[in-house]
Every structure is written in structure tokens, then in C-alpha cells.
N, C-alpha and C positions, 0 to 999 in steps of 0.2 A: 221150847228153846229156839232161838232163834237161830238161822241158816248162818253159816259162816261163808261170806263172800269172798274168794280168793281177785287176787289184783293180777289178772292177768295181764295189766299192761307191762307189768316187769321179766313176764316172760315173752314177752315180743321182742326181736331185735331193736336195737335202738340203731336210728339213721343219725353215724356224724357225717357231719358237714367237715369237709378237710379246707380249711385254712390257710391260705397261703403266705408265706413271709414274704411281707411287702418290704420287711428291711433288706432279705438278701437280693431282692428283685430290683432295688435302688439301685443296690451298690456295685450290682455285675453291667445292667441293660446300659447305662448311661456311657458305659468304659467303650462300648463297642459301638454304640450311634452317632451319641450328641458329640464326641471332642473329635472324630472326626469332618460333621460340619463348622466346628466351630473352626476348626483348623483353616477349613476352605473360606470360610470368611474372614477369615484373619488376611491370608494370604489375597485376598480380593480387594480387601483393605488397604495393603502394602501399595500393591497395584495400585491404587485409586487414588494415595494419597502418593506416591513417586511421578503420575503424572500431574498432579494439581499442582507439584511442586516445580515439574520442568516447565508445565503452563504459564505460571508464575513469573518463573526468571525471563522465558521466551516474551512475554506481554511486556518487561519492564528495560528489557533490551530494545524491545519494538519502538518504542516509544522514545528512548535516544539517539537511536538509529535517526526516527523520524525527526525529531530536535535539531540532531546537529547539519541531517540536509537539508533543513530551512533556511537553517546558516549560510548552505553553501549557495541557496537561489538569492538568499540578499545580499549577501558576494558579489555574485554575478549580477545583479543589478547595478550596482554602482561602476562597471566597466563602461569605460569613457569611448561612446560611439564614433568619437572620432581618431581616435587611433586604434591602431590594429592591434585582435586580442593575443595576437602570441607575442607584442613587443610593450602591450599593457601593464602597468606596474600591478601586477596579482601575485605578488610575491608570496602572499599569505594563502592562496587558494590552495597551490600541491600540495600541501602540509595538509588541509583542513579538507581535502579529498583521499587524503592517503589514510585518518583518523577513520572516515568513514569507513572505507573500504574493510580496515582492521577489525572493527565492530561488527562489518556484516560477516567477517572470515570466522568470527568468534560467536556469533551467532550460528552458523552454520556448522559448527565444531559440536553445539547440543544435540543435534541428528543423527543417529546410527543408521538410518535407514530413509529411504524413501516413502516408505509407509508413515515412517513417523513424522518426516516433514508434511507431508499429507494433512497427520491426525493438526499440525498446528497451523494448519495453513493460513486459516482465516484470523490467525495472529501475527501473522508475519506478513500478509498479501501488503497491510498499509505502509510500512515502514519497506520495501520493495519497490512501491509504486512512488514514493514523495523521494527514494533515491536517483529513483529510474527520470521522475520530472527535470531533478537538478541535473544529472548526466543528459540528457535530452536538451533542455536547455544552453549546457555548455555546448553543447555537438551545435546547435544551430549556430551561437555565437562567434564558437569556432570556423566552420565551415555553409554555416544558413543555408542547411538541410537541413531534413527529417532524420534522426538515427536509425540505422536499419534493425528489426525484430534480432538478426543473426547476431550486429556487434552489443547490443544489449545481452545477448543470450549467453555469451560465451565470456562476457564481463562478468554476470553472475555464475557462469558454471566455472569459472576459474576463485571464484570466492568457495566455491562446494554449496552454491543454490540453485534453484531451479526457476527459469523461467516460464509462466503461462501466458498465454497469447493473449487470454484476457486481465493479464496483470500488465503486461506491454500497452496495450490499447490505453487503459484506464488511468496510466502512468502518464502517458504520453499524452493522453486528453489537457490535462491540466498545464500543459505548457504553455497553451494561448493564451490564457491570460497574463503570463509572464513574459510573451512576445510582446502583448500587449501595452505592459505594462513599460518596455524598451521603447518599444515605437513612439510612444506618449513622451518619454525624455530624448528620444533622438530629434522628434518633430521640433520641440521644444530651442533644440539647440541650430536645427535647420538641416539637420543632415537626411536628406531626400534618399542616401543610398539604404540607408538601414530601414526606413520607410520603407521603403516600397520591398527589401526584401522580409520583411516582415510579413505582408500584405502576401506576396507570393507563397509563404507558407504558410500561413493559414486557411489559404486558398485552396492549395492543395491539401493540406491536411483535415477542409472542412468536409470536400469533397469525395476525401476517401470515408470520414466515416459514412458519408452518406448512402454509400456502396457497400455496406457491412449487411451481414447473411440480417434475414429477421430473427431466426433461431437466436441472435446474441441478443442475449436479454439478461444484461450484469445491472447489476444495480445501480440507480444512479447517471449510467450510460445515456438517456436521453438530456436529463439535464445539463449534461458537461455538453454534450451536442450544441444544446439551447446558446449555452456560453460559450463557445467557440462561435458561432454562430453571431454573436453579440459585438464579441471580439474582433472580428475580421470587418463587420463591420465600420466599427472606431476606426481599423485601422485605414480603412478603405476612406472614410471619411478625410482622414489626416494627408492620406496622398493628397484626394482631392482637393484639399483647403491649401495643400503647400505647394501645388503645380500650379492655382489660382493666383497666389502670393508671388510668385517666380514669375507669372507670366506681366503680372500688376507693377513688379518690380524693372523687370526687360525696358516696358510700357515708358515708365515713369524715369530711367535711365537716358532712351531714346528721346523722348520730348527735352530734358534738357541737354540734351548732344544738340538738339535744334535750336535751342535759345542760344546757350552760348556760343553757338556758328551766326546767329542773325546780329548777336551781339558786337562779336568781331568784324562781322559784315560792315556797322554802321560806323 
């Protein structure tokens, strides 16, 4: 008879394996991790797209700002060098610098803070600098000086902006060419006075940048040099050609003061 083999594997402990529910492991872990980052990225979001949105409006402000003081430098060009600019008919400039002025008040109304003028800065520096050229411009016209750093400074900090020194400089660079560009129509017309005060500021003003620390290393700033530089002197040229003319002139005056004295002579 054959042995009978019992199955002792059935009397060995059996090893379970505990299982975990991955259903209720979904549905609690996620409550307490994930929607609090999401939350934070939400909120970073908000952030990100409330400034892209003031970026926005600032860049498209910038750019009429910049627009309408083009305006007011070809204004000022067509001021008739021979009459004086406060008895000038510029009836339409107050008007079309007061526009400005309102635009830059209303730009400066998008900044809570200092900081945040800051964060836009390099949106705002251009449409500053092409306002700064045309008031710099009139200030020579007005008075043919240079505007001082202080009355620019206190012009934009009564709008609610800020002036930088190298937003002044770089402003103010670009004016030569629009001296320039007077000198060329006053020579034109023979008025030696606006000539030569033309020539004196640029003279001065080529001189000072040329005094500037090396540390100023703004963008651009050598170039505008070059053109200043180019500027002064056309204008230098124009003295020259119109003190030659005057003198040609005297000359050729005097010689017939002589004929018609030998004339009456005979």
C-alpha cells in the first residue's frame, strides 16, 4: 500500500501581501499637495500677466508721447529767425506742449511706486528723452542756452516722473542736430546772429560731453558725440562762409562808393 503524503504546505502560514488602495491614496494626497501649488502658480500668473498688461499700455503711451514731441520740434523749426520767439506767431505751440505735458501727467498716474517706475524704465526712458530734446530745443530758441539738469528735472517731477542724468545727457544730445538744422535756415536767410549763436552752443555743449567721467558708457552715447561733433562743425563752416560773404560784400559796396565819387568827380 502505498504511503499517503500529507500536503504540508497547507499547514504553513500563508504570506499576504497587504495591498494598498491606490484609490483612496488619489483621492486624499492630491487635496493636500498639488492645488496648493497650483494655487501659487495661479497667483504668479495673475502677477505676470497684470504686468504684461501695464507693460503694454506704458510701451503704447510711450510711443505717442514720442509722436506728438516730434511734432513739437518741427514746430519749432519753422520759427522765423528773424523775429523774436516770444513775439513769434506760435500761437499753436502752448496748446500742442500743454497736450504733451497731459500725456506725460497720465503716464505717470500708471506708477504706484518708485520701484515700479524703475521695473518700466527702459519703456519710458525714450519717449522722456525725444520730450526732453523738444523742451531743450525751445529753451535754446527761447533763451540760446543749454537747459539746466535742475529745470528739466523739476519739469518732470511736477508731471510725477523722474529724471536720470543719463536720460538728460542722452536727451539733450540730440538737440545739435536740430541747432543744426536752424543754423542751415537762418544762414540761408543771412541772419549771422542765430549763426553764430548756434555755433556757441554747440561748442559748448560739444565740449562738455567731452568732459564726461569714462564710467558713462550709455548706449549710443559715443555716436551722438560723433554727430554733435559733425554738427558744430557745419555750423562753424556757415559762420565762416557768412563772415566771408559780409566781408565780399563791405568790399564790393566800398569799390562802388569809389566809382560813383570818380564818376561825379568827372
Amino acid at each position: 500500500m502505498a504511503p499517503h503524503h500529507q500536503d504540508h504546505d497547507n499547514d504553513r502560514p500563508s504570506k499576504r501581501v497587504k495591498v494598498m488602495d491606490t484609490t483612496d491614496a488619489a483621492e486624499t494626497t492630491p487635496a493636500t499637495t498639488v492645488l496648493p501649488t497650483v494655487a501659487l502658480f495661479q497667483l504668479a500668473r495673475g502677477h505676470l500677466d497684470a504686468q504684461w498688461n501695464q507693460r503694454e499700455a506704458v510701451i503704447k503711451q510711450s510711443r505717442e508721447i514720442t509722436r506728438e514731441s516730434k511734432k513739437l520740434i518741427v514746430m519749432l523749426q519753422r520759427h522765423d529767425p528773424k523775429v523774436a520767439f516770444a513775439e513769434s506767431e506760435m500761437a499753436t505751440f502752448p496748446a500742442a506742449k500743454a497736450k504733451v505735458l497731459q500725456m506725460l501727467s497720465k503716464l505717470a498716474a500708471q506708477f504706484k511706486s518708485r520701484q515700479e517706475f524703475h521695473r518700466y524704465s527702459s519703456n519710458v526712458k525714450h519717449c522722456i528723452q525725444e520730450f526732453l530734446e523738444a523742451v531743450a530745443f525751445h529753451h535754446f530758441l527761447e533763451f540760446r542756452r543749454m537747459i539746466p539738469f535742475d529745470d528739466a528735472r523739476l519739469l518732470l517731477e511736477s508731471l510725477g516722473l523722474q529724471l536720470m542724468p543719463q536720460d538728460y545727457i542722452m536727451g539733450i544730445s540730440d538737440v545739435s542736430g536740430e541747432v543744426m538744422r536752424f543754423a542751415t535756415n537762418a544762414a540761408t536767410k543771412g541772419n549771422t546772429q542765430w549763426v553764430e549763436a548756434s555755433r556757441t552752443y554747440l561748442q559748448d555743449f560739444y565740449h562738455a560731453c567731452l568732459s564726461l567721467d569714462a564710467s558713462f558708457n550709455e548706449n549710443d552715447m559715443n555716436r551722438k558725440i560723433d554727430t554733435t561733433r559733425e554738427s558744430l562743425l557745419k555750423v562753424e563752416r556757415l559762420a565762416y562762409d557768412l563772415a566771408i560773404r559780409q566781408c565780399e560784400q563791405k568790399m564790393f559796396r566800398k569799390d562802388q562808393d569809389v566809382v560813383m565819387q570818380d564818376t561825379t568827380a568827372q
